[in-house]
N, C-alpha and C positions, 0 to 999 in steps of 0.2 A: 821591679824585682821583689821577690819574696822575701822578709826576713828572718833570718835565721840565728837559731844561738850556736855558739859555737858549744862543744863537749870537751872535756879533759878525758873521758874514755869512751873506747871504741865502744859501740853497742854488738847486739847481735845473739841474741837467742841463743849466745853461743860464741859469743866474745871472751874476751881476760880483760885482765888489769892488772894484777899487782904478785910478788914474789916474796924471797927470805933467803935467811942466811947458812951457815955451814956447819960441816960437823957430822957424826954418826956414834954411837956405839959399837964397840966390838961382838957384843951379841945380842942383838935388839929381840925385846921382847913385845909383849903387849897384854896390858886388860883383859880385851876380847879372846887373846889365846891362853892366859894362867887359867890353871886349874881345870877342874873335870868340863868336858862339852855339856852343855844345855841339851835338852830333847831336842831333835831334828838338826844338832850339829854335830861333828866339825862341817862348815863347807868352805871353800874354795874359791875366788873372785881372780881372775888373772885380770887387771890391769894398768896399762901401757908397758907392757913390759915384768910387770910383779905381781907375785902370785901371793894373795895375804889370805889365810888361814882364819875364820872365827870361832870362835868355842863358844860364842853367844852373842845374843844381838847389844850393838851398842846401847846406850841409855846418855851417853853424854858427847851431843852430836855436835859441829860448829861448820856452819854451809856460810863460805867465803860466798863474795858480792859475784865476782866475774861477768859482771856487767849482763845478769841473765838472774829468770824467778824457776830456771828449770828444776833445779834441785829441791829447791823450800817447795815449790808449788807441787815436785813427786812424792815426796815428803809428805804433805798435806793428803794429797789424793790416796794415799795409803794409809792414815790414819796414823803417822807417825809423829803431827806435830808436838805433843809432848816429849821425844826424845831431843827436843834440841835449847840446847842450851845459851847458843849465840845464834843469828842467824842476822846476816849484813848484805842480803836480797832483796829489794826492795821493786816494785813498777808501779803503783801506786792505783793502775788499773786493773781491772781484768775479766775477758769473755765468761768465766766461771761463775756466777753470783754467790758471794760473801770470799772470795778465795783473798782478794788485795784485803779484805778489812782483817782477815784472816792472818792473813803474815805479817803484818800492822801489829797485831797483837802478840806476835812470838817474841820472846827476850831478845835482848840487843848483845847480852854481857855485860854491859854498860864501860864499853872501851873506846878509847876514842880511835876512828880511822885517821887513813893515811892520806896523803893527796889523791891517792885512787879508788877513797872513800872503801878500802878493803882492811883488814884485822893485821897491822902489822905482827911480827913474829915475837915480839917480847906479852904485847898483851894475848895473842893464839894460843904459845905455851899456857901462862899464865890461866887461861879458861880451862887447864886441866882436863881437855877433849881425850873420847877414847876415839871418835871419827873424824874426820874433816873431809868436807866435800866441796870439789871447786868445781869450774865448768873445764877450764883447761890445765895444760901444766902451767901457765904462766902464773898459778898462785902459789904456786910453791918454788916460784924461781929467786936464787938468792938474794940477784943483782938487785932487787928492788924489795928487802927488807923484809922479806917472808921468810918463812919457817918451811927449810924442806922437808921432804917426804923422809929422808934419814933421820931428821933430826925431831920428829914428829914419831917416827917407828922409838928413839931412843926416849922418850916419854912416854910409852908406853901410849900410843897413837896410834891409831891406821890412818890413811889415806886413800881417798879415791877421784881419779878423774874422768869425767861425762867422756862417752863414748864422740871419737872423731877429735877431742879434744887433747891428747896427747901431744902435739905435736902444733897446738895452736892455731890447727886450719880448721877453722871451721866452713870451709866453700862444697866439702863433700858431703855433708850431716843430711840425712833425709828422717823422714819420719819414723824409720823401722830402727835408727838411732834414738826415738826418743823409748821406745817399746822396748830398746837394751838397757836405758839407764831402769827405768820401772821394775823390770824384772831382774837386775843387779842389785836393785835396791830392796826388790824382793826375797832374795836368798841372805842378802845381807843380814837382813832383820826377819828371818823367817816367816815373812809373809805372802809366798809364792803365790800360791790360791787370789788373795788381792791383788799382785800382778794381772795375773793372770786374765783373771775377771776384766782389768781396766784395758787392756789388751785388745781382748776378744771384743769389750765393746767399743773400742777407736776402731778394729779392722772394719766392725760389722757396720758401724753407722757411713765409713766411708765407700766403704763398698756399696753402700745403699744409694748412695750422692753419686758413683761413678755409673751404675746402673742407669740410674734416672737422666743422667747427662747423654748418657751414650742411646738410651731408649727416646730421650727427644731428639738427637741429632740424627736417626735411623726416619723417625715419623717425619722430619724437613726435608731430607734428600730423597725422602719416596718411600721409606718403608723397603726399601731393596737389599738383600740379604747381607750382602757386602758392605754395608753404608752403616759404619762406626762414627763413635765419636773423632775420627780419622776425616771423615768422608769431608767435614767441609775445616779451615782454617783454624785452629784454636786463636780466640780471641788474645790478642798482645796485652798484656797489664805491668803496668806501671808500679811495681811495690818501692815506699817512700818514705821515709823517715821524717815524720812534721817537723818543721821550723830548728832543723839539725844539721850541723856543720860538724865535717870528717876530714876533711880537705880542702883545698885552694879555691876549687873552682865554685859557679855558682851552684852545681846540684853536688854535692857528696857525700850526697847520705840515702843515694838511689842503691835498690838489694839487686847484686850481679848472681852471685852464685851461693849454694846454701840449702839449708830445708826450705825455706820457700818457694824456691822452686818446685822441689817435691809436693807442698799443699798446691800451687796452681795448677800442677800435672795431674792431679788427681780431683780437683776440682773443673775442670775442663779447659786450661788456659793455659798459657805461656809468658813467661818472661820476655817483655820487650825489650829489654837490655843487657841477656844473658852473655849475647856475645860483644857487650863494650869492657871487661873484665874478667879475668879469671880468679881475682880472689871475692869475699863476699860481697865487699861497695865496687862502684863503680863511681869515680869522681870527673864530672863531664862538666863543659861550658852550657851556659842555654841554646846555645847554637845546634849542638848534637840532640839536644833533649828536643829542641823544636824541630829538629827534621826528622826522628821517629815517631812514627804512626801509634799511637798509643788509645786503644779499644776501651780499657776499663783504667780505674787507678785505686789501689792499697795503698791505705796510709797505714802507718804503722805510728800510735799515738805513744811515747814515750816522754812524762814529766810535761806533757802538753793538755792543758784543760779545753782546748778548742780545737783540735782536729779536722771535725767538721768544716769549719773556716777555713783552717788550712788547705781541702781540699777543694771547697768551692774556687777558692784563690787561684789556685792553682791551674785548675780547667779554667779559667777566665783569661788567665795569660797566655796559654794557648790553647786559642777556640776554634784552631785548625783540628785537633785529634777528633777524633770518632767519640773520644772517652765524652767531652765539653759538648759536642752536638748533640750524646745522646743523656748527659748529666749522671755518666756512670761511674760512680766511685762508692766504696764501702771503707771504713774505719774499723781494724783488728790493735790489739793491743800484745797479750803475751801467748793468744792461742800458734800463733804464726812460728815462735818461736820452737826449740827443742825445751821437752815439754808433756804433760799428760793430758793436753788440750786441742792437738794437732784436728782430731775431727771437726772442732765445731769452728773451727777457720778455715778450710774445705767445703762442710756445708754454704757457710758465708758467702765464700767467695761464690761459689758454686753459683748458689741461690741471685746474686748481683750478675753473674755471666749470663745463665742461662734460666730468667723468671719463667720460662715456658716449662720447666721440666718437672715444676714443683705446684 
């Protein structure tokens, strides 16, 4: 059996961790709203429920852990790394080149975390944020020592939570969630057009990847009008969390439901264990794991320096699948996740299913 470390937080491109305490103002103001609008404001941002108003773009930003690099790494793809002032996102890797040395380099605040390794709410206030961006609402949930969104508004704070994360499910999140935070984060800080731009090139490069998947799956079944990337099986993949422990059993850090799923579907595959869970892990015996049929295997490298290993290991324990007879696995880190990197983990995978297409 494989070993594994156990984790003190959920992972997931789209996970939480940690909350805050209580309280509001009777008429909460804000920074971003005193005084005259900046060119190209006031706008408008409804979410989970609230509708906050800017009159300029933040300049003193603090992006909680949430066990995700989605925010700091949109952040970055925008050209916003100078507005933040704390930033407690860390993966240590990533598909991007220079992105992990990248956020490596952004202020810490120099506060100490919590056991959830997130900004409790005495040092949060304390960083005197006009923003704060988590992945879910579970960072501003009281029960666990955060700072809520009232009590963030009554410092003269905004708040905002990554799309699908409202509510803490992250099992629905697809790609065109990661295209909302960008462009949220776009109006936020007036930089629509860079949206925009990073948008138009995650549709186009993936639509290039489904083109060529679906145009070599047309040339295998005959070239016959009707013969999609439909026409034969999408290969079963394994996405897997290296030498990571979520649960009891011996796999529990296998991705059930989620944007990952949406990057396999659009890279030409399917989840071979979509339907052992409806929330995003699936936590299964080796028993279950060895009687599905498993074509490719995604690792998903997190605080893990040998990945690779882990997945030869892997295919070696069972060298019943299709994956171990054919030695097909690839290694993704935070492109998988929600995220402004969703293409080139599509390409990837793509590229590992289907080397005929490229």
């Amino acid at each position: 059996m494989l070993t594994r470390r156990p984790v003190a937080v959920t992972l997931a491109g789209a996970l939480c961790l940690a909350a805050a305490a209580c309280g509001a103002s009777p008429e909460p103001t804000s920074r971003a709203a005193a005084g005259a609008a900046a060119p190209g404001y006031p706008v408008t941002v409804d979410n989970c429920g609230r509708s906050t108003t800017y009159t300029k773009a933040p300049d003193r930003v603090v992006v909680m852990n949430g066990a995700s690099v989605a925010e700091v790494s949109s952040l970055l793809a925008l050209g916003l790394g100078d507005r933040v002032v704390a930033n407690a996102q860390s993966y240590g890797m990533s598909e991007v080149p220079g992105r992990a040395e990248a956020i490596k380099k952004l202020p810490t605040g120099d506060v100490t975390l919590n056991d959830a390794y997130d900004i409790p709410r005495e040092a949060l206030i304390g960083l005197n944020p006009d923003l704060v961006l988590s992945t879910t609402s579970y960072g501003f949930d009281a029960k666990n020592g955060f700072a809520t969104r009232d009590e963030l508004e009554a410092v003269q704070a905004r708040s905002y939570v990554s799309p699908q994360g409202c509510d803490q499910d992250t099992s629905r999140m697809t790609v065109d969630d990661s295209y909302t935070l960008l462009r949220d984060l776009g109006r936020i800080f007036h930089v629509d057009d860079r949206a925009e731009k990073l948008v138009k090139a995650s549709r186009e490069r993936i639509a290039d990847v489904e083109a060529k998947v679906e145009a070599n799956a047309k040339a295998k079944a005959g070239a016959t009008a009707g013969a999609a990337a439909g026409g034969e099986k999408a290969p079963n993949v394994m996405v897997v969390f290296s030498n990571m422990s979520m649960g009891g059993n011996d796999f529990s850090s296998i991705a059930a439901q989620g944007i990952w799923n949406d990057v396999l579907a659009k890279a030409g595959g399917a989840n071979a264990f979509a339907s052992a869970s409806g929330t995003s892990f699936a936590d299964l015996s080796k028993e279950k794991v060895a009687a599905t049929s498993v074509d490719a295997l995604v690792v998903i490298a997190y605080n893990d320096p040998h990945p690779a290993a882990y997945a030869r290991e892997l295919l070696k324990e069972f060298p019943q699948w299709p994956a171990a007879k054919n030695n097909r696995y690839t290694v993704l880190s935070d492109s998988i996740y929600l995220g402004p990197s969703n293409d080139l983990a599509v390409e990837k995978i793509a590229r590992m299913l289907h080397p005929d297409a490229f």
